[in-house]
C-alpha positions as CSV (number, residue, x, y, z in Angstrom):
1,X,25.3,-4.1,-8.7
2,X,25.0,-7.8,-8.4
3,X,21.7,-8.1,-10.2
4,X,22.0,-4.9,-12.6
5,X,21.8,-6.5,-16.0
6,X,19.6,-9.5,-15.2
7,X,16.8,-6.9,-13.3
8,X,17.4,-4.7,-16.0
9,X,16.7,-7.1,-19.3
10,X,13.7,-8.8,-17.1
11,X,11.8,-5.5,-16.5
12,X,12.3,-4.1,-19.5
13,X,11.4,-7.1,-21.3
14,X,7.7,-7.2,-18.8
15,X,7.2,-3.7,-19.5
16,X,7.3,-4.4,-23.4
17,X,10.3,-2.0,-24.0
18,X,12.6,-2.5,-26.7
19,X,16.6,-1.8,-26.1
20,X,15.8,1.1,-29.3
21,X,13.0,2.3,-27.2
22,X,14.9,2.3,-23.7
23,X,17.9,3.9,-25.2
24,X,15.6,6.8,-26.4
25,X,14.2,7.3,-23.2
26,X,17.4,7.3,-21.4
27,X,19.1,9.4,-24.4
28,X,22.0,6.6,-24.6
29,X,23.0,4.7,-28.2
30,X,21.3,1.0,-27.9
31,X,24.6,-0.6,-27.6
32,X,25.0,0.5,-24.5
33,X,21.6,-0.9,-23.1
34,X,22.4,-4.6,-24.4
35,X,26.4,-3.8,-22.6
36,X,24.2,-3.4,-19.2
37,X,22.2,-6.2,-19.7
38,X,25.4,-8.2,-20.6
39,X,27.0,-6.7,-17.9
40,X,29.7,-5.6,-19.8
41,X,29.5,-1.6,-18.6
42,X,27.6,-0.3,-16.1
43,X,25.5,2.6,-15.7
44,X,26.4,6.3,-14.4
45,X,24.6,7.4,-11.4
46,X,22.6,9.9,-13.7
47,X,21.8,7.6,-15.8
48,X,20.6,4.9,-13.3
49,X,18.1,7.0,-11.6
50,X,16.4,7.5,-15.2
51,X,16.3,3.6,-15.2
52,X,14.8,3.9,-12.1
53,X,12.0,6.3,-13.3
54,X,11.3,4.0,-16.2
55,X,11.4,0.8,-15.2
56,X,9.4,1.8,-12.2
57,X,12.1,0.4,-9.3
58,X,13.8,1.2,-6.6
59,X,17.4,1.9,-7.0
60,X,18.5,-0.7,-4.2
61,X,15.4,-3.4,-5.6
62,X,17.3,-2.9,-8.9
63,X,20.8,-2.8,-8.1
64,X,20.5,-5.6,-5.0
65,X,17.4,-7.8,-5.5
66,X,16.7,-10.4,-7.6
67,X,13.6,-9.7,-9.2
68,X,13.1,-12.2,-11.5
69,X,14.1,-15.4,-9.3
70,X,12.3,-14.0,-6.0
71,X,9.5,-11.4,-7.7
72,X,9.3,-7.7,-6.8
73,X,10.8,-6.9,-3.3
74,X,7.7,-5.2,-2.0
75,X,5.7,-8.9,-1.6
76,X,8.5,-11.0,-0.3
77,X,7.4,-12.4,3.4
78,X,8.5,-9.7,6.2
79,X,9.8,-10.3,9.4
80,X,7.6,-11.0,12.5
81,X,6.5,-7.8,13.3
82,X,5.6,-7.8,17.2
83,X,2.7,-5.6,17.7
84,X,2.1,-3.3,20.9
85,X,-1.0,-4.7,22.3
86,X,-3.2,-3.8,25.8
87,X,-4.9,-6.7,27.4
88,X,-7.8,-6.2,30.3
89,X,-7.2,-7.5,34.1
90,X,-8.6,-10.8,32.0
91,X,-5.5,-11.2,30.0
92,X,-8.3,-10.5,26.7
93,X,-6.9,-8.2,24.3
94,X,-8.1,-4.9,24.0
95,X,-8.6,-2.7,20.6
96,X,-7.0,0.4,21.4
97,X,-8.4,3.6,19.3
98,X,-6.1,5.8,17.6
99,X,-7.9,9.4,17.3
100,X,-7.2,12.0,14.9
101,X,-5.1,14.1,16.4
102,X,-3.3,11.0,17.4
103,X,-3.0,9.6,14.1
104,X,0.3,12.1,14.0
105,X,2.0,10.6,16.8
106,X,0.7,7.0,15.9
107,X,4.0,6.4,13.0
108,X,6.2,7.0,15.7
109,X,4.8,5.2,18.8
110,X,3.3,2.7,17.0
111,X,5.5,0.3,18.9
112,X,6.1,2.2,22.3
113,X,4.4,0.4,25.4
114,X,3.6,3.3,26.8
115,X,2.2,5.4,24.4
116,X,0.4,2.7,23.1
117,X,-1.1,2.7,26.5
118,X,-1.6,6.3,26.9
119,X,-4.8,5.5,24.1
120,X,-7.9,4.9,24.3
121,X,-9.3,1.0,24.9
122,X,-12.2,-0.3,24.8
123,X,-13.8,-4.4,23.2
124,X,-16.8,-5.2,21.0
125,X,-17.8,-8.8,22.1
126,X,-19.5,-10.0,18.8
127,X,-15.7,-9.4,17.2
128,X,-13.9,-12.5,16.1
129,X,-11.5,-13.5,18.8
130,X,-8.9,-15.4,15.9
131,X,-7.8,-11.9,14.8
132,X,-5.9,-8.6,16.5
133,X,-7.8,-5.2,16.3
134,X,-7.2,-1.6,16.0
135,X,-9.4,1.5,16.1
136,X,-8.8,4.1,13.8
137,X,-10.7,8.2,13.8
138,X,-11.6,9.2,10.0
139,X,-11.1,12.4,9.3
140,X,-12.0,14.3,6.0
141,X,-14.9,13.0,3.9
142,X,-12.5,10.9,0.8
143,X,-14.3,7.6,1.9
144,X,-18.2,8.3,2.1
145,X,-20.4,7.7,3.2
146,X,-18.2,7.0,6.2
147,X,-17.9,10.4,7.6
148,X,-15.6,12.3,9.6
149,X,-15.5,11.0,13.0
150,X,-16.6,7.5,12.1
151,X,-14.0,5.1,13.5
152,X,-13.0,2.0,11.5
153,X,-11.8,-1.2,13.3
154,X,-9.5,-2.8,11.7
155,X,-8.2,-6.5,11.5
156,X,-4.5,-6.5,11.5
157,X,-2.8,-8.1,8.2
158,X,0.7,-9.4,8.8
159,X,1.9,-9.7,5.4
160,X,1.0,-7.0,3.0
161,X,1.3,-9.4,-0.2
162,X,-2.3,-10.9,1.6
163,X,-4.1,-7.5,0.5
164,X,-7.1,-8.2,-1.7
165,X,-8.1,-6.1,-4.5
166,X,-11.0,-3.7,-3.8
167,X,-11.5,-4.4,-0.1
168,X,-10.8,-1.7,2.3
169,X,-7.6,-1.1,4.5
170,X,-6.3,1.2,7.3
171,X,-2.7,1.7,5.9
172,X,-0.3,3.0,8.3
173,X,2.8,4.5,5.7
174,X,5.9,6.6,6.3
175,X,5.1,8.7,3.3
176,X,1.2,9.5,3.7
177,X,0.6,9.2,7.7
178,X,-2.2,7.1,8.6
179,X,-5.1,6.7,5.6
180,X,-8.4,4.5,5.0
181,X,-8.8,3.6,1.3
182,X,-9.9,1.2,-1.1
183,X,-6.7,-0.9,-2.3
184,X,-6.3,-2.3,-5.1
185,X,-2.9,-4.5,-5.0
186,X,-0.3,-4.3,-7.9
187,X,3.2,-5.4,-5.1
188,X,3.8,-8.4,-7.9
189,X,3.9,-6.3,-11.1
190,X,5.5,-2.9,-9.9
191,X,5.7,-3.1,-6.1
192,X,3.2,-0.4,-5.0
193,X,-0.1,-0.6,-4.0
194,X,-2.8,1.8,-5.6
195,X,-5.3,3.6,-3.4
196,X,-8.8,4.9,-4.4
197,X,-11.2,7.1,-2.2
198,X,-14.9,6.2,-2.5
199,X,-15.8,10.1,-2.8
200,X,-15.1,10.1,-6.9
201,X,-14.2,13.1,-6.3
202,X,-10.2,12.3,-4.8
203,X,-8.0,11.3,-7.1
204,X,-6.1,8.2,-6.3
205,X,-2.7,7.4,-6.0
206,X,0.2,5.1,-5.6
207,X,2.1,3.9,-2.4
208,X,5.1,2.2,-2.2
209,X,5.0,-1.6,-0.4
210,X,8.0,-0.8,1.3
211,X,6.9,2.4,2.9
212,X,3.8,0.5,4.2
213,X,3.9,-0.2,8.5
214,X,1.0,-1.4,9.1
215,X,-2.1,-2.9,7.5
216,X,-5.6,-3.5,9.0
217,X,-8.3,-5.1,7.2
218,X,-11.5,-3.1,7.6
219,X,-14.1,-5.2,9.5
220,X,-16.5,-2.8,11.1
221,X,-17.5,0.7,11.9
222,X,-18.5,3.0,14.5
223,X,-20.8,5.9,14.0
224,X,-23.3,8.6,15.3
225,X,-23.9,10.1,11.9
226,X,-26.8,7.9,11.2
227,X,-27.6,7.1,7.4
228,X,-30.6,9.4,5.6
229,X,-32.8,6.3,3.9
230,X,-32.7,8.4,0.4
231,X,-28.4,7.8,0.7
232,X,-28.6,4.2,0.9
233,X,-26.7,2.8,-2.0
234,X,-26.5,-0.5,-3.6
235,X,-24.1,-3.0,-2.2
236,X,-21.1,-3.2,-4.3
237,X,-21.6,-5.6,-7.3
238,X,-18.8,-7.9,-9.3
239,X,-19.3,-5.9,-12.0
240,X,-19.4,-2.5,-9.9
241,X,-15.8,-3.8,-9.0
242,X,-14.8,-4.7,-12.9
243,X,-15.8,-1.4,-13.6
244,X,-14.1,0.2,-10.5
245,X,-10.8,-1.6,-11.9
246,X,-10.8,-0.7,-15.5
247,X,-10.8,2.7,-14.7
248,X,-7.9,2.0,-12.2
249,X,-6.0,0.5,-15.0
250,X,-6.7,3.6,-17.2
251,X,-5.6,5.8,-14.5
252,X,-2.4,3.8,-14.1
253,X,-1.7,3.9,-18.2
254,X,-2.6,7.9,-17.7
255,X,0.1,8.3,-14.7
256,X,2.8,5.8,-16.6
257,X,2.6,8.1,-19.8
């Protein structure tokens, strides 16, 4: 528990919490929140995870990371991640197309040669050559008016701290498969990443950096569904995304209480 008390007193401290209003929450006498934070006990195992839920951690980020020197765990630098590529009898790289019913088997051949192989290939010529690119199959109609079937190429993203608010991203997670959302990125205040669906109808939800594989920056589309003129929409507007990101923020005050 090297960084217990130090991770405990700076997130509670960014969160606005009180050691009165932390003790209540954890159903503990206040003395024993400032003997944490001095390090002079340490909390049961019970007790911990209810930290956990409140303070919005992970248990190891709390117990072995140190938050406030390094920031949240979720946007420090990752390894080099070597990426399972096919190349044409040129040696020029090929953007491989992962299907729906491959999307499944995608999280765990992701970095097998051979299944990699095994998928479809195929190059756009007009695509930036600086940049490494995937294929993915929507399915489901969360993102329209992309529709099912539509295949988004994606720009792959090496580190996940680089995500930019509002824009679009394949994410390729151990918890929800392979999905296609608008992300809005919150790694530096509570690690996780929150995802939004263009069909108002979804509601959105939060990801965890850590559980994130892969990301790929949407860059263009593929589709036979051709647009009806009378469901053109407005391009996307600064204050479209203010708005868009207000709500986000009530959402997340709505999920935190």
């Amino acid at each position: 528990m090297k960084y217990l008390s130090s991770n405990l007193r700076f997130l509670r401290k960014q969160k606005g919490i009180t050691q009165n209003d932390l003790a209540d929450q954890l159903d503990v006498q206040r003395t024993m929140i400032s003997a944490y934070e001095d390090g002079r006990s340490e909390p049961k195992l019970l007790t911990l995870g209810k930290l956990c839920d409140v303070l919005d951690v992970g248990m190891e980020e709390l117990l072995n990371h140190d938050i406030e020197g390094l920031g949240r765990k979720a946007i420090q630098n990752r390894g080099i991640n070597i990426l399972t590529i096919a190349c044409d009898e040129n040696d020029q790289e090929n953007i491989t197309l992962v299907g729906q019913k491959a999307s499944a088997g995608y999280l765990n051949g992701f970095a097998d040669t051979e299944y990699m192989e095994s998928l479809p290939q195929f190059q756009i010529p007009t695509l930036s050559k600086q940049a490494t690119y995937r294929a993915f199959e929507l399915a489901g109609d969360s993102m329209l008016p992309l529709t099912s079937g539509t295949i988004v190429i994606g720009a792959y993203v090496d580190q996940i701290n680089d995500i930019k608010s509002g824009k679009t991203y394949v994410l390729v997670t151990d918890t929800e498969g392979v999905v296609y959302k608008r992300v809005f990125n919150y790694l530096s205040d509570n690690g996780k990443l929150f995802l939004v669906s263009d069909n108002e109808h979804y509601k959105p939800y939060e990801v965890k950096g850590e559980s994130v594989r892969e990301v790929w920056e949407a860059k263009a589309f593929i589709s036979t569904d051709f647009p009806n003129p009378g469901d053109k929409k407005q391009p996307l507007t600064l204050e479209d995304l203010g708005e868009m990101i207000s709500d986000i923020r009530a959402d997340l005050r709505t999920l935190k209480g």
